[in-house]
Each structure stands twice: as C-alpha cells, then as structure tokens.
N, C-alpha and C positions, 0 to 999 in steps of 0.2 A: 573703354575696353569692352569690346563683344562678350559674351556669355561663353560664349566654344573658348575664346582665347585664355579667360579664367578658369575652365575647366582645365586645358591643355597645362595648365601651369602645375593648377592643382595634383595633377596626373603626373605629372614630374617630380614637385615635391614629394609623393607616395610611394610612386613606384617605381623611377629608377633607378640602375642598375650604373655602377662605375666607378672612379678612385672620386674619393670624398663626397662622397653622398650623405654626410651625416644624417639630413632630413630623413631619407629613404630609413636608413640605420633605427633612427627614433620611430619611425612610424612603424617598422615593420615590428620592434617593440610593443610599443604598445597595440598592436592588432594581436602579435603573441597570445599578452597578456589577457586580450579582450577572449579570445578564442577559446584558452585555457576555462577561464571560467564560465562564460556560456555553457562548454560541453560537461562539465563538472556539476552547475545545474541543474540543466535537461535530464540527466544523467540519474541524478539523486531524487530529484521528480518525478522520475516514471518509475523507479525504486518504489517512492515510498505511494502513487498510485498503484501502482500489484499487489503492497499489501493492504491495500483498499478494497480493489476490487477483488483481492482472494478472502478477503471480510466480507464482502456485501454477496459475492458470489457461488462461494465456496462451502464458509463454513454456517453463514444463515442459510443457507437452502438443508444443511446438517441436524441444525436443530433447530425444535420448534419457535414459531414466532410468539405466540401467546400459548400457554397452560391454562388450563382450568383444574385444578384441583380439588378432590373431596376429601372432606375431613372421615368419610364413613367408609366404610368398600362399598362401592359403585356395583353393583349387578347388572341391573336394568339401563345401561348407557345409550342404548340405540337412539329411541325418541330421542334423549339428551342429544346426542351429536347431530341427527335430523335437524333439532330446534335451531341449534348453533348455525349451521350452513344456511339455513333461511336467512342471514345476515349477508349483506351485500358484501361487504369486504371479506368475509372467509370464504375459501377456496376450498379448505379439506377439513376433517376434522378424523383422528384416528383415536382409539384406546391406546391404554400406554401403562404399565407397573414398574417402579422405582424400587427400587431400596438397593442398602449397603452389603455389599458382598467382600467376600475373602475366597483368594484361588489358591489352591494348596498343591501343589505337586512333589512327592518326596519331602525334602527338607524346604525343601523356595515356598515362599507365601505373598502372596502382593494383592495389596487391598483395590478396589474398582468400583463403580457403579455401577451395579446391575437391571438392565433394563429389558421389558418384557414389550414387544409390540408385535402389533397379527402380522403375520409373515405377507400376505395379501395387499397392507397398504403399500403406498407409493409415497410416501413422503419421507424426509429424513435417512436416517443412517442407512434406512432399507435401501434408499434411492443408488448409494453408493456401492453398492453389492451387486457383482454380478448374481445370473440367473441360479447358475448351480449352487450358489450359496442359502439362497432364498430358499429353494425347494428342499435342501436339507434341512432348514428350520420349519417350516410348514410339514415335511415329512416324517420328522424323528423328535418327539418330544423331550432326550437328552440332548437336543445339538445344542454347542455351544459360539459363538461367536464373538473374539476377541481383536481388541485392538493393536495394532503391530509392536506398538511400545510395548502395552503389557506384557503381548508374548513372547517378547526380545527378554523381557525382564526375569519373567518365568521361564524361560529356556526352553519353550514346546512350541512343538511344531502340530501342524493340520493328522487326525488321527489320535492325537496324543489323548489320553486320559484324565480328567483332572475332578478334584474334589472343591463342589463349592459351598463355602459355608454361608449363611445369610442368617444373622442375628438379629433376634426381634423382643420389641419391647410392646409391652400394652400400657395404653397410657395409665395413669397412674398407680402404675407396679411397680413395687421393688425388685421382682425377680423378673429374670430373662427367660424368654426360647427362644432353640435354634434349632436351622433347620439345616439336614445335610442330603449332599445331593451330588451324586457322580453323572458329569458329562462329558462328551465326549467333542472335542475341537475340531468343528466340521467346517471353517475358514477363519481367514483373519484377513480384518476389516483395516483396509490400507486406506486412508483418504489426504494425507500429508498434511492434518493438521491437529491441534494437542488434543482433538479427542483420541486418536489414538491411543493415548494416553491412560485412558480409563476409562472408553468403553466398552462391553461386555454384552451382548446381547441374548437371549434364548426365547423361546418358546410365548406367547404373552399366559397360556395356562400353567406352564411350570413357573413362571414366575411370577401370577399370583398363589400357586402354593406356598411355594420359598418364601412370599412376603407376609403369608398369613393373611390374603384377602379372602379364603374361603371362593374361589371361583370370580371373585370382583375384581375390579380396576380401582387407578390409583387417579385417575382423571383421562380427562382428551388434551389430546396435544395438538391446535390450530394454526393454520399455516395461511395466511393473509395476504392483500391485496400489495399491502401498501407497508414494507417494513419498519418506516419511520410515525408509525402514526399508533403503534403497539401500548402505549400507555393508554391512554383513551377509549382505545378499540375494547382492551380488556376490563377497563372500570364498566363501561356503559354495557358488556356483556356478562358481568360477575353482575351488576345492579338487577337484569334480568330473572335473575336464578334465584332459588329459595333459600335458606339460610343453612350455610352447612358447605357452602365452598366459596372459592378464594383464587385469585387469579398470577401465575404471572408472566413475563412475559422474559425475551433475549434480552431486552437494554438491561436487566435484571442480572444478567449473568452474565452477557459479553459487552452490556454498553460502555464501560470501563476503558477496555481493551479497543475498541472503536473511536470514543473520544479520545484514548493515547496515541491511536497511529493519526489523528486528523490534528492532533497538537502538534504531535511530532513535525507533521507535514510543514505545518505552518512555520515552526520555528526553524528550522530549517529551510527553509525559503527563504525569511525575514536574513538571516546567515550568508545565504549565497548573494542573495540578493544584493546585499552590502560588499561582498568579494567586488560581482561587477561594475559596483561605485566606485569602490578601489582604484579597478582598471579603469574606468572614466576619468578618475585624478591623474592616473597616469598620463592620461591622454592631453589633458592640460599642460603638467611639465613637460613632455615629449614636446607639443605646440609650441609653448614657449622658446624652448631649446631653436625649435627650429625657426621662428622668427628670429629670436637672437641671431642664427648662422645664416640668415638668410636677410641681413639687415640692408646690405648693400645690393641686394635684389633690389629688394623692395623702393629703396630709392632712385634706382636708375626705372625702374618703373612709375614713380611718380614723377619725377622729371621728363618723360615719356608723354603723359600728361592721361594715368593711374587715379581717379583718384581714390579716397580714404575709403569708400565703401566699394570699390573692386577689387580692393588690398584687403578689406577684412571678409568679404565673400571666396574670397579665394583659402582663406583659412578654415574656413566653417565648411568649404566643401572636402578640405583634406577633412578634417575631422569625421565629417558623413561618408567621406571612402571610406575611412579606418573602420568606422564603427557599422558600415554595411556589410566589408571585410571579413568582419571578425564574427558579427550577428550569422553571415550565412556557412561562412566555415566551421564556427563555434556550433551552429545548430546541426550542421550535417555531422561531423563530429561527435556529437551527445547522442544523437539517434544510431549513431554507428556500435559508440562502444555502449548505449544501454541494451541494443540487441544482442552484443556478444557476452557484456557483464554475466548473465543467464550461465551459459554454458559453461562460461567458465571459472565460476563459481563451481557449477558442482564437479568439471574435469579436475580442477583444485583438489576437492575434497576426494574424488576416486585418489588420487595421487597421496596427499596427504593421511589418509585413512582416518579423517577429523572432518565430522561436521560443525561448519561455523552455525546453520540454524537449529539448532534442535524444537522438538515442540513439547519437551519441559521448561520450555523458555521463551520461543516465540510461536505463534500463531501457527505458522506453518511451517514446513521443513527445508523448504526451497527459497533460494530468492526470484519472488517474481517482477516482471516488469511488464508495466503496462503505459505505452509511450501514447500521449494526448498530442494532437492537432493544437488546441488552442495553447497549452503550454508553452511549445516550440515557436510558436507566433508571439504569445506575451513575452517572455525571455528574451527573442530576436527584438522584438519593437520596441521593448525600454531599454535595450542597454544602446539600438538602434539611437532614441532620442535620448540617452546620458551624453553619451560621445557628441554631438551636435551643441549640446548646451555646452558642454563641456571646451568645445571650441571656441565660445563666443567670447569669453575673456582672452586670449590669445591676437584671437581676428580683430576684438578694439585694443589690444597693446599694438598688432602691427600697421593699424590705421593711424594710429594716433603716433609712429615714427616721425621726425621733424629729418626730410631729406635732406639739404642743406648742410645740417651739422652732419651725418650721417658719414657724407661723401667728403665732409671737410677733416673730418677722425681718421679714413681712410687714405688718405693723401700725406696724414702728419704721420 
C-alpha cells in the first residue's frame, strides 16, 4: 500500500463528513478537546508573562535597582555619586530623602512614604511624571506629589491643600520631633502599579528638612546595567566606601513578588500542561474506539494484501492530523482570546464598577498580556508529539487484528 493511499484513508478516518462516521465523531472530539486546552494554555502564559514583563519593565525601571545608604546626613554626595558612576555597570546615580509621613486633610489621615528626590534627575518615579509635574516640584518648594491610590483614599484632588506630618526620632532618644508642613497637591502620580499606593513625593530640600537632615541626604539611589546581578553589584560597592553606609538593593524589596509571579508561572504550566496529557488520553480512547468501529476496514484491507505496518501507519497518521489540528487551531485560538482577554477585562470592570486587579493587592492594576513566539511553538510542538505517541498503542492494536477471525465474527 502506497504512502498517498494511507494518507487518503487516514483523511477519511478524520475528516469525514456523513451518516455513521463514528471515527470522524471521535476524532473531531478529541481535536475539540486538544484545541480547548492549547488555547487555555497559551492563554494563561502570555497572562502570566505581562505580569513579568510589567515586573521587569514597568515597576524596576520605578524604583531604584541598588541604594546606598547613610547612617549620617550625607551633605557633600556629589564626589560620592561621581565615585559610584566610575563603576561599569552603574548607569545613573541620584540623591534621594526617605522617611515616614502622615497626610492629614480635614478629618482623613493616611499614612505614606515620603520621598524627596531633585526634580532634575531622570530616573525613577520622576521618569513617570509628565513635564508640568516636574517643573512644579522644581519650581515651588511646597509641591506635593501623590500617589492615585493615596489620593482616592484621601479624597483630594490636584490644588487641594493638605498637611504633612513627618515624625522623627534621634537615635537613642526617648522623646520624639515632629515636623509640620502645609503643601500643596500639584499632580498625582498615576503609574498602575502598588506604588501608587504610597508614594508621596516633594521637593529633595523640603524633605530633608521634614526628615531632620539639616540640608543632607538620606543616600543615592543607583540604577544599573544588569538588574539581575544587584546582590553582588551592591556588596562589592558598599566594600568600597568608608564605614558608615550600607547597601540595598529591589530583590530586597520586590524580589519576593518576582520569585512569586515566576512560581506562579511555573506551576501553572506544570497544570496545564497535564490538561493537554489529558486530551492526548483522549486521543488514545477516541483511537481505539475507532479501530474497534473500523475492524472490518481493516481486514478487507489486509486481505487486500495491507499489511500490519500500513494498518498501523495509517493510525499514527490519524493521530498526527488530530494533533496538528488541534496544535494549530488551539494555538491561533489562545493568541486570539489572549489579545482580547486585555480589554475585556477592564470593558468588564467599566461595566461592573469592580476592579478584579487592585494594587493593594497585585502588582499592577490591569491585566497585562504579553504573547511569546516560542511559547506558542513549545505548547503546539508537545501536545503536537503527545497525540502521535499517543497514537502508537491504537496503530499496534490495529496491526496486530487477526483478519480471518475478523471477517469470520462478521458473517456469524
């Protein structure tokens, strides 16, 4: 039996079309089934790559990769930051004042991070600011800049007035100062991820007053080559420096959150992945079924003179239709609805007047999706060769039919 002639058959068995087609019935089953989970998949892969790449892209370009910290107020930073940049992997190095604030409007109070950096650099939160934000913090030393969350929370809008308190302690004191300070809310700092939440920005001079650095800094905040290499980067540049500062770095603060979406990923792969095993068994039982209904085929084709391995080539290539099938429909499929997933997602949430993301809770406010090439190839090419293997037990049960008795069952 020719190669075309076991195709043709195989093409029959699959695809088609008329009263008792059981095969066709089964196979278009299990292609279903192949299909469904492919694109369910793909689907949930480029999900949880968006929120990867809205991790690596979004919110570390946000905040700094590496700190340097002083335990003293810092005055004289300049040389310091010069020295830092002499280092091949740092890219920028800016000043930067921390501490704990409180926003007071009327009776509302909501606590935040208060953070002072020169309106001039280019790195960080500033980055995400348009221009007229910028030059009102550079131009007015009460502007204040807040985070969308906080200002949803505090109920003020751009203009509004508000009072900031920032509590300070000297080390080893029992008693506190505080300092108080009315500014005034000259934008809010929208970037759609949980710093919204609690960041706060002003002036880098009024917020070394607020902090009690007497005109200093609280350190520089370095922004690097290579984001995965920040442990190291920052030992081997604190080992430089004189004794009296301290480094650290994002995996510090957001590597947590990083390693949980790259688990996440994982385990859920490992999940789906086993879905389209699933539908590879199916694709077995389906096979089977259809040898069984096709037993007397099969023997008027070895009497024909068929034999055992063009009877089971012809099953292995149903199997590789189904599972070509279902790989290319399943993958166009998953690209389709992860491009729409997006929209409609947040069309959902206009409607519903609920958001599913929040970012006192996740990352960022949207769901993003970011669809990979080679994904859509690994996905299609293993479930591709599941269903092929999956055939092979089917193709040696209908080689291994004894015609003979077959034809002699069908006559009784």
């Amino acid at each position: 039996m020719g190669r075309l002639e076991r195709l043709r058959i195989a093409v029959r068995y699959s695809f088609a079309f008329g009263r008792g087609y059981l095969s066709t019935f089964l196979s278009s089953l299990s292609t279903l089934g192949l299909v469904l989970a492919i694109a369910l998949l793909i689907t949930v892969l480029s999900v949880m790559n968006g929120f990867d790449k809205e991790m690596r892209e979004r919110i570390l370009n946000l905040v700094p990769h590496v700190t340097v910290h002083s335990q003293q107020p810092l005055h004289d930073w300049q040389p310091l930051a010069r020295m830092l940049q002499t280092h091949s992997a740092v890219l920028a190095a800016t000043p930067f004042v921390q501490f704990d604030a409180l926003f007071l409007r009327g009776s509302d109070i909501e606590t935040g991070t208060g953070m002072g950096l020169a309106a001039d650099s280019d790195g960080g939160l500033l980055a995400a600011l348009p221009a007229a934000a910028r030059e009102q913090l550079r131009s007015r030393p009460d502007s204040l800049l807040l985070g969308s969350g906080l200002a949803r929370q505090l109920g003020v809008k751009e203009g509004d007035i508000l009072t900031l308190i920032a509590p300070q302690a000297d080390a080893g004191a029992a008693a506190t100062r505080t300092q108080f300070a009315s500014v005034v809310l000259t934008g809010i700092i929208h970037t759609g991820t949980e710093l919204d939440q609690a960041a706060a920005l002003v002036n880098l001079e009024q917020a070394s007053e607020l902090a009690g650095l007497d005109g200093g800094i609280s350190g520089l905040q370095l922004w690097t080559r290579d984001l995965f290499k920040v442990n190291e980067l920052g030992r081997e540049l604190v080992d430089t420096l004189p004794v009296g500062y301290y480094g650290t770095n994002w995996m510090m603060t957001h590597g947590n959150l990083y390693a949980a979406i790259q688990l996440s990923r994982d385990l859920v792969s490992i999940l789906l992945f086993s879905i389209i095993a699933v539908a590879a068994f199916n694709v077995v039982s389906s096979l089977v079924l259809v040898v069984f209904d096709k037993q007397g085929d099969i023997a008027i084709l070895r009497t024909l003179g068929a034999s055992g391995r063009d009877i089971s080539s012809i099953f292995v290539m149903q199997g590789a239709m189904i599972g070509l099938l279902g790989a290319v429909l399943g993958s166009l499929g998953g690209v389709l609805l992860s491009l729409v997933i997006g929209p409609a997602a947040a069309g959902l949430e206009q409607l519903l007047g609920f958001n599913f993301l929040d970012t006192d809770v996740y990352p960022v406010s949207f769901l993003p999706v970011d669809i990979l090439l080679t994904d859509v190839l690994l996905v299609g090419g293993v479930a591709f060769g599941m269903c092929v293997l999956a055939a092979l037990y089917p193709a040696r049960r209908a080689a291994g039919l004894a015609p003979a008795l077959i034809l002699h069952q069908e006559r009784a």
